[in-house]
VEXROSE-597307 format. One record per atom (N, C-alpha, C): residue number from 1; residue in three letters; atom name; x, y, z. Coordinates in steps of 0.2 Angstrom, whole numbers, plus 2048, in hexadecimal, padded with zeros to 3 digits. Example, Ala and Ser with C-alpha at 12.3 -4.5 7.8 and 13.67 -1.06 7.14 Angstrom:
<sites>
seq, type, atom, xx, yy, zz
1, ala, N, 842, 7E4, 827
1, ala, CA, 83E, 7EA, 827
1, ala, C, 842, 7F0, 827
2, ser, N, 840, 7F5, 823
2, ser, CA, 844, 7FB, 824
2, ser, C, 840, 800, 827
</sites>
This chain:
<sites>
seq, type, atom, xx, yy, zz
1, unk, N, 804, 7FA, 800
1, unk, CA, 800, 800, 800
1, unk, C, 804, 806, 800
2, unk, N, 805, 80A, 7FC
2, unk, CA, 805, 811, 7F7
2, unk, C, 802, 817, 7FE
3, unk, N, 804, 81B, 802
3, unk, CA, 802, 821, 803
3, unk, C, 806, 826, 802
4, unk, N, 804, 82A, 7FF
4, unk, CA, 806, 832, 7FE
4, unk, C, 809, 835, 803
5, unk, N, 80F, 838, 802
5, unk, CA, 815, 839, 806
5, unk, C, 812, 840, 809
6, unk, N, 80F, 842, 804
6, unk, CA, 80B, 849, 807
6, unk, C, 804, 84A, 80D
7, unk, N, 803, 843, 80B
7, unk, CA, 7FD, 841, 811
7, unk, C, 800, 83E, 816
8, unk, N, 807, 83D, 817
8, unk, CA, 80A, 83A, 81E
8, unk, C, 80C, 840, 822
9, unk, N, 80D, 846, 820
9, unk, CA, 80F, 84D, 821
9, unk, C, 80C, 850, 826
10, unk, N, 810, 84F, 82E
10, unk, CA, 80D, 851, 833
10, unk, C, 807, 857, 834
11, unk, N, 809, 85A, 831
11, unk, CA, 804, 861, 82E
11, unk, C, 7FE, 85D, 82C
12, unk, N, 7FD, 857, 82B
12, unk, CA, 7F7, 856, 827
12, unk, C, 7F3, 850, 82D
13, unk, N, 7F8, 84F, 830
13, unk, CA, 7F6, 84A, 835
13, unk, C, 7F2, 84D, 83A
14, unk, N, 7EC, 848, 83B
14, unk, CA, 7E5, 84B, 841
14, unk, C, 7E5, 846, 843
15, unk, N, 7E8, 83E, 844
15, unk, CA, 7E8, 83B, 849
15, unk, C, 7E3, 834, 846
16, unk, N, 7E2, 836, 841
16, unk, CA, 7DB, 832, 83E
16, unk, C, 7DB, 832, 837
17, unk, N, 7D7, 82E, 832
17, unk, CA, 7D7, 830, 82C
17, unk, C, 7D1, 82D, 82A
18, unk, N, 7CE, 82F, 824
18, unk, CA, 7C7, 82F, 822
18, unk, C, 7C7, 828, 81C
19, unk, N, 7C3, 823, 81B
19, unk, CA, 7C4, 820, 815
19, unk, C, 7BC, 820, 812
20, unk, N, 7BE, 821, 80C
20, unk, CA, 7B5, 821, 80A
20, unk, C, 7B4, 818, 809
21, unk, N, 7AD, 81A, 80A
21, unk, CA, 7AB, 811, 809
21, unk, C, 7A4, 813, 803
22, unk, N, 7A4, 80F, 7FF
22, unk, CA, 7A2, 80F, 7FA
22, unk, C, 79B, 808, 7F7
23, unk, N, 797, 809, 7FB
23, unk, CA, 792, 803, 7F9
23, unk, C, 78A, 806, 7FA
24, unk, N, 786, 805, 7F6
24, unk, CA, 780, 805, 7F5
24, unk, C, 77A, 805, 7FA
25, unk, N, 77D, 7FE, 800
25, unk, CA, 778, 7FC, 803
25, unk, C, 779, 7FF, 809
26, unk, N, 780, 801, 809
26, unk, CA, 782, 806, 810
26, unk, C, 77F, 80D, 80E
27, unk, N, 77C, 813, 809
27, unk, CA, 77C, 817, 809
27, unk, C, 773, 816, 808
28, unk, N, 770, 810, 809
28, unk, CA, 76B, 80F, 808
28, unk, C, 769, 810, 813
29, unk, N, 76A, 80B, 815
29, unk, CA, 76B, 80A, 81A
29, unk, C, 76E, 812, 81F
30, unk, N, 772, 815, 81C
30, unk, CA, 773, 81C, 81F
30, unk, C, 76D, 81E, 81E
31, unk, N, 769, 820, 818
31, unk, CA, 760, 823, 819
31, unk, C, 75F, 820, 81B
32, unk, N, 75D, 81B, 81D
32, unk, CA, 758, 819, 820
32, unk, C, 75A, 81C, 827
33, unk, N, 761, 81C, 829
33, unk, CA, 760, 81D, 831
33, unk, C, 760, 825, 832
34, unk, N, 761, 829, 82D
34, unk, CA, 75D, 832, 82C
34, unk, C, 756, 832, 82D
35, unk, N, 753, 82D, 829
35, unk, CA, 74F, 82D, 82B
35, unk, C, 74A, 82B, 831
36, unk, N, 74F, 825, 836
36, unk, CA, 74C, 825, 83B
36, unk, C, 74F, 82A, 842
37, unk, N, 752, 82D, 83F
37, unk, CA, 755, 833, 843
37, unk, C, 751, 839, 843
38, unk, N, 74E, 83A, 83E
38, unk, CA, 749, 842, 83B
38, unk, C, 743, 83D, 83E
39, unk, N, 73F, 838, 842
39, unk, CA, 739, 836, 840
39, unk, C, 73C, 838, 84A
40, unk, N, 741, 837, 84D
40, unk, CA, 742, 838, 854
40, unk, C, 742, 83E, 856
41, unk, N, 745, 841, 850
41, unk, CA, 748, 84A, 854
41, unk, C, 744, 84B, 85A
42, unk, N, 73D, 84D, 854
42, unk, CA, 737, 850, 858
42, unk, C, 736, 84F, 860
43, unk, N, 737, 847, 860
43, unk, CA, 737, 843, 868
43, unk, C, 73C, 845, 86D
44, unk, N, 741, 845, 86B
44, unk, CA, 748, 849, 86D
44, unk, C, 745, 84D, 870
45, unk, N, 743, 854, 86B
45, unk, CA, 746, 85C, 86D
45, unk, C, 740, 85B, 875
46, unk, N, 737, 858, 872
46, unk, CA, 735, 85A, 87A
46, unk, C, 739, 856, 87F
47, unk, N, 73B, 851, 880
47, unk, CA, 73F, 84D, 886
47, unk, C, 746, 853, 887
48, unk, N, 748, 856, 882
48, unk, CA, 74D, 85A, 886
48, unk, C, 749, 861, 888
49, unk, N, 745, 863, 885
49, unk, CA, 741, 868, 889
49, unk, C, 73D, 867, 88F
50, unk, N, 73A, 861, 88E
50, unk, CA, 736, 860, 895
50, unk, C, 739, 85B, 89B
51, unk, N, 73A, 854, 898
51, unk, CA, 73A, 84D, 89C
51, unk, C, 744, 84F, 89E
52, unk, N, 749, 850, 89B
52, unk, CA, 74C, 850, 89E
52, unk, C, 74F, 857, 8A2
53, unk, N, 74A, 85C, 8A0
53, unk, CA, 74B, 862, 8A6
53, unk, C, 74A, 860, 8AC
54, unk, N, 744, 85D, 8AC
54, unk, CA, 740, 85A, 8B1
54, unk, C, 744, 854, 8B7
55, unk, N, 747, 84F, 8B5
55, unk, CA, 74A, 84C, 8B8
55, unk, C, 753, 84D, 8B8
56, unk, N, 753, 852, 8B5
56, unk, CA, 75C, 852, 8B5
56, unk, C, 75C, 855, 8BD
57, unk, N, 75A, 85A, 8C0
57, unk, CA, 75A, 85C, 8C9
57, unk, C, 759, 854, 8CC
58, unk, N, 754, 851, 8CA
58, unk, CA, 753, 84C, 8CE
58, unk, C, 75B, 845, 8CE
59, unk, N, 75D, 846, 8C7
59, unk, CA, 765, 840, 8C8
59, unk, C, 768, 845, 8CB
60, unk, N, 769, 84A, 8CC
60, unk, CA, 770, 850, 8D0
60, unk, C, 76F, 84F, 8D5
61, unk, N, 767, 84E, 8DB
61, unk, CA, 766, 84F, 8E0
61, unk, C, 769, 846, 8E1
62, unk, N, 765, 842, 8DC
62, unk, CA, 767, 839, 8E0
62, unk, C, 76F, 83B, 8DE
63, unk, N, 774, 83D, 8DA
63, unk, CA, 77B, 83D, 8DB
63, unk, C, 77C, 83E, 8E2
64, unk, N, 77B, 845, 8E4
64, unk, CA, 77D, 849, 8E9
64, unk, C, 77C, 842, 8F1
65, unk, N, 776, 840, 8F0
65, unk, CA, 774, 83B, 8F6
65, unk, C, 777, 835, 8F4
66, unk, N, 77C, 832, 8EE
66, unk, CA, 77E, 82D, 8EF
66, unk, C, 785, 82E, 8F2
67, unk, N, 788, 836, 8F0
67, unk, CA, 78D, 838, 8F2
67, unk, C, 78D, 837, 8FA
68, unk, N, 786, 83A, 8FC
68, unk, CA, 788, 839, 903
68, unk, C, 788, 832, 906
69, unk, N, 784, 82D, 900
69, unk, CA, 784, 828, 903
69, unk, C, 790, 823, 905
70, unk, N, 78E, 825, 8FD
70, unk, CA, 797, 825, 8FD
70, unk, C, 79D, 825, 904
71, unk, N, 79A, 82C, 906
71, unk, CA, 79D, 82E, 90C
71, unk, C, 79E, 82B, 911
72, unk, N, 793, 827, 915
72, unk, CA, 793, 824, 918
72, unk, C, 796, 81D, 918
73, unk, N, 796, 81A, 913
73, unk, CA, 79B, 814, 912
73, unk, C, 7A2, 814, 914
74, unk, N, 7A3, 81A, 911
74, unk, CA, 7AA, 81B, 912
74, unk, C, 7AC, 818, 91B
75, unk, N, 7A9, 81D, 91D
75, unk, CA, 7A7, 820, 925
75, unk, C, 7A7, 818, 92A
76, unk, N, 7A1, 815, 926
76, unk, CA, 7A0, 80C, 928
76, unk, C, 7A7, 807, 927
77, unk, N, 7AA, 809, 921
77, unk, CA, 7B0, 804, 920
77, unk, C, 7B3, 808, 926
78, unk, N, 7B6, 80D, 926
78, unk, CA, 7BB, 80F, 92A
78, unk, C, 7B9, 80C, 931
79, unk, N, 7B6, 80D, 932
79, unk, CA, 7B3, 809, 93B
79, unk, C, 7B3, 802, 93A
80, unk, N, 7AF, 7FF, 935
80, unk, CA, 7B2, 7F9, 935
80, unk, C, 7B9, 7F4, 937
81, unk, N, 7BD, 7FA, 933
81, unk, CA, 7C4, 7F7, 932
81, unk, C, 7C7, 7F6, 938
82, unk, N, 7C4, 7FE, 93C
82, unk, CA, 7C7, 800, 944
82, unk, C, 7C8, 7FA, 948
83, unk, N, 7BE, 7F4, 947
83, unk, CA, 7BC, 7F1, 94C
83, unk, C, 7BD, 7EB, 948
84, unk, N, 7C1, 7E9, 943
84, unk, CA, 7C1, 7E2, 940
84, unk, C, 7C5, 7DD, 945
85, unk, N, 7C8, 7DD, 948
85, unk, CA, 7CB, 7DA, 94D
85, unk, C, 7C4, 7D7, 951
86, unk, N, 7BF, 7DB, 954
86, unk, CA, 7BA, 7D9, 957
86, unk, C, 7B7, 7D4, 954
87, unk, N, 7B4, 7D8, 94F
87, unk, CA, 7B0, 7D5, 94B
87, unk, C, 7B0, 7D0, 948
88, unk, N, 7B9, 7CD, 945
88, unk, CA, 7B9, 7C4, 947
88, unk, C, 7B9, 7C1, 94A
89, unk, N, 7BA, 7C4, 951
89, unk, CA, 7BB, 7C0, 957
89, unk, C, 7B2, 7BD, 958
90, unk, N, 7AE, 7C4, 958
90, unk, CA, 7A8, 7C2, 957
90, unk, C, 7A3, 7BB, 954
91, unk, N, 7A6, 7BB, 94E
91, unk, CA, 7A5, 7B9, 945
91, unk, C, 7A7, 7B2, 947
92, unk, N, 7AD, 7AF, 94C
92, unk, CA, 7B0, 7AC, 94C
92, unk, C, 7AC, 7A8, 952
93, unk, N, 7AB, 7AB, 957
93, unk, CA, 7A5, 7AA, 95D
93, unk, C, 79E, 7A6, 95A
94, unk, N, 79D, 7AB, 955
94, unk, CA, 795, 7A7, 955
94, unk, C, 796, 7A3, 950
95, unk, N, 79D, 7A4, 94D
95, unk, CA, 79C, 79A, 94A
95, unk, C, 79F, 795, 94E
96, unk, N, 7A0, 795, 953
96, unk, CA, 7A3, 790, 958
96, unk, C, 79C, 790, 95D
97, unk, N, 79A, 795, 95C
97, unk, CA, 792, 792, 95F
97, unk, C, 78B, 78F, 95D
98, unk, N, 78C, 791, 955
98, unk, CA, 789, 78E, 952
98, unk, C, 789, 785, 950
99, unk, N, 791, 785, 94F
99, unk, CA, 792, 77F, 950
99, unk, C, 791, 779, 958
100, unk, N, 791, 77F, 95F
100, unk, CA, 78F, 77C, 962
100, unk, C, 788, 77A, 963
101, unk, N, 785, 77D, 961
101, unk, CA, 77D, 77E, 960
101, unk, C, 77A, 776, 959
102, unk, N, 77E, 777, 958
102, unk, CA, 77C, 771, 94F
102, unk, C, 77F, 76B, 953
103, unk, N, 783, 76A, 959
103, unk, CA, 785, 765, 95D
103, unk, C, 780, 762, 962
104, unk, N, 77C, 76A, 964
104, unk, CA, 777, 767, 969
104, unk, C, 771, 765, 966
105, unk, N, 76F, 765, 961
105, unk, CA, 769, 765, 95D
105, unk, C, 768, 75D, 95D
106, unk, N, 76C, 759, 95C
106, unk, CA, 769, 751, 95C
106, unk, C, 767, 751, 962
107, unk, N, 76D, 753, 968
107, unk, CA, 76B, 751, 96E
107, unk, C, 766, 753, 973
108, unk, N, 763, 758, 973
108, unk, CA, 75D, 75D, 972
108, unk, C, 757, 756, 970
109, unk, N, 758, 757, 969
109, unk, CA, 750, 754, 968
109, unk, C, 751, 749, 96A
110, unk, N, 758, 74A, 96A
110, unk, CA, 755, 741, 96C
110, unk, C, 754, 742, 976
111, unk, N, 758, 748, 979
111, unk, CA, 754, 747, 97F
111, unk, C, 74C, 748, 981
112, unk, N, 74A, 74D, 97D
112, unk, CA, 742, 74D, 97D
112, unk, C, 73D, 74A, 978
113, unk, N, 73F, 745, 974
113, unk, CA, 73C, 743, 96F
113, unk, C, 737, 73E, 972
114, unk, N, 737, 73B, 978
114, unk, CA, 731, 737, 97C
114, unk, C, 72B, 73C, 980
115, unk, N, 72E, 743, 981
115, unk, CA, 72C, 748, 984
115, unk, C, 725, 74C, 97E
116, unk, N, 727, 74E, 97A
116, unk, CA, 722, 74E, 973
116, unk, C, 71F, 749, 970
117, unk, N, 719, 74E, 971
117, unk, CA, 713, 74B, 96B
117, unk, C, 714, 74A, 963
118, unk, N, 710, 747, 960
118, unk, CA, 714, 747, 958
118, unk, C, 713, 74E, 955
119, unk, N, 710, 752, 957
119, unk, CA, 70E, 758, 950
119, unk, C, 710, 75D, 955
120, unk, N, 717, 75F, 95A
120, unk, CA, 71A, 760, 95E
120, unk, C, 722, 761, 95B
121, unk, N, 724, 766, 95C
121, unk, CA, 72C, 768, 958
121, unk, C, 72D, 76D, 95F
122, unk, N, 735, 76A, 961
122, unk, CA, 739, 770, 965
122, unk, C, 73C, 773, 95F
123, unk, N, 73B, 77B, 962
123, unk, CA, 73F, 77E, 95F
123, unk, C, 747, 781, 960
124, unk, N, 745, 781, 968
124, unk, CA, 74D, 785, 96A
124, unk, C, 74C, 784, 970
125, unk, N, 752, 786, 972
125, unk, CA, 753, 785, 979
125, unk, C, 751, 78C, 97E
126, unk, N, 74F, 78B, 984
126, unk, CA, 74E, 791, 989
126, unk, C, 752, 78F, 990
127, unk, N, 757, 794, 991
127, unk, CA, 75B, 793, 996
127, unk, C, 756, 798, 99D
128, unk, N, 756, 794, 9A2
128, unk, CA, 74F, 797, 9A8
128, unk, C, 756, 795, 9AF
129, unk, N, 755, 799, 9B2
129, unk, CA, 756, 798, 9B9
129, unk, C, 75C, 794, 9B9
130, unk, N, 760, 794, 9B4
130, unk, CA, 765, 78E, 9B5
130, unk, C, 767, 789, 9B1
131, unk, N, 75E, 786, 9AF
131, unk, CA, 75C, 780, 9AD
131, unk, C, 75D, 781, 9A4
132, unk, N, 75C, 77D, 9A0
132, unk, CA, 75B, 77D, 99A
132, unk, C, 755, 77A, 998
133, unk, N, 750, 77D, 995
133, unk, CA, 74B, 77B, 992
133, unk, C, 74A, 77B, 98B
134, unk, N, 747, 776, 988
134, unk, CA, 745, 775, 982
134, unk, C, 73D, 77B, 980
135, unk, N, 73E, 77F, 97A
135, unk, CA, 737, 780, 979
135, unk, C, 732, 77C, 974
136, unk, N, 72B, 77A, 976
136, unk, CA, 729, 775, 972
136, unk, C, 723, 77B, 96E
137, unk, N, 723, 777, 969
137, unk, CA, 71C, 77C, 967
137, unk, C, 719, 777, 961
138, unk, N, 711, 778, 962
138, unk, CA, 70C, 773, 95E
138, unk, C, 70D, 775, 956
139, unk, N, 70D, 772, 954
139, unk, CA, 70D, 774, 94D
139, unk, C, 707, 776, 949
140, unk, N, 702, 76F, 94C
140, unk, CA, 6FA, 771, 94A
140, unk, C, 6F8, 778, 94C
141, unk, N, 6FB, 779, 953
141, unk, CA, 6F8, 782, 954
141, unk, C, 6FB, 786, 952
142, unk, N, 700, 786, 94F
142, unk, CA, 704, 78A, 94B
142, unk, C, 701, 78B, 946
143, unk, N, 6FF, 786, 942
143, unk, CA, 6FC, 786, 93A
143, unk, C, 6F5, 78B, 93C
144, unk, N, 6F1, 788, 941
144, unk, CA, 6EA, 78B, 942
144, unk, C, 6EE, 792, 943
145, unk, N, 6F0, 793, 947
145, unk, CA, 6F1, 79B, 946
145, unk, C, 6F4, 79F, 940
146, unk, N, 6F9, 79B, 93C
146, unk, CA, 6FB, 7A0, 935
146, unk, C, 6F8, 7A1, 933
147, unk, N, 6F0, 799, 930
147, unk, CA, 6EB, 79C, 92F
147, unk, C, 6E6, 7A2, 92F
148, unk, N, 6E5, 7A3, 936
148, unk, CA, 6E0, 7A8, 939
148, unk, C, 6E3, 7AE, 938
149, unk, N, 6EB, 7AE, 939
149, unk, CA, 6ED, 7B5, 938
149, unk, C, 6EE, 7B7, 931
150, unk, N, 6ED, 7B3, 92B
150, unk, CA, 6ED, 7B4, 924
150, unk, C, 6E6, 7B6, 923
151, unk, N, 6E0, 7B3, 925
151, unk, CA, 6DB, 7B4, 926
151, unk, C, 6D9, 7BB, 929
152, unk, N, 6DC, 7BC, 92E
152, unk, CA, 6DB, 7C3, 932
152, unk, C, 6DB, 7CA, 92D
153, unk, N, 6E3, 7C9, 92A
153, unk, CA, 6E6, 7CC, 926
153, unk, C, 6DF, 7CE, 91F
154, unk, N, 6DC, 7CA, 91B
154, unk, CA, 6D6, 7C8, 917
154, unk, C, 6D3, 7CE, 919
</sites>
């Protein structure tokens, strides 16, 4: 490829260069998209006169409130980081009791399992006076109640 030592000539150089392209269905295809551009204008101009007057204050104020939301983030991590020490120690707590909790759980229901009716579920435990209690709760009065309270709701 051939180009003109005069068209290399800084003085001529913009950074870019233009090539024509030369086919029928492309300039066929250009009208048609003038034309659906001249069929939009009209749509256009009232949305810049009215709908985007109208709601441009509205995005500057939601920018403004995300910016302050921004802030408060910032503000949360910084305290976070202060107390991340705590907060694993914490994180770390309730999965060692979690896991003691997922240990008592057979043990729990095989101790009361002769103590309940069939349609009878402990749920958790309730520590009283020292003692450890199981909570039992009916299931049939449960349903009858979710009933009545959906019912209520009506």
């Amino acid at each position: 490829m051939k180009i003109d030592k005069a068209l290399l000539a800084e003085a001529n150089y913009e950074g870019s260069r233009l090539i024509e392209v030369v086919d029928e269905n492309l300039n066929v295809l250009q009208a048609e998209l003038s034309a659906l551009q001249q069929e939009i204008n009209p749509i256009l101009d009232i949305l810049n006169e009215s709908y985007y007057k109208a709601i441009d204050p509205i995005y500057q104020e939601v920018q403004k409130l995300n910016e302050e939301i921004k802030g408060k983030k910032f503000v949360i991590g910084e305290l976070t980081k202060k107390f991340q020490p705590q907060i694993e120690i914490i994180e770390a707590t309730e999965q060692k009791a979690s896991l003691v909790k997922n240990k008592m759980q057979p043990i729990i229901l095989e101790a009361v399992k002769e103590q309940i009716g069939e349609f009878e579920i402990a749920r958790h435990t309730v520590n009283k006076d020292g003692k450890m209690y199981v909570e039992i709760f009916d299931e049939i009065e449960e349903r009858v109640k979710a009933l009545r309270a959906s019912k209520a709701k009506k």
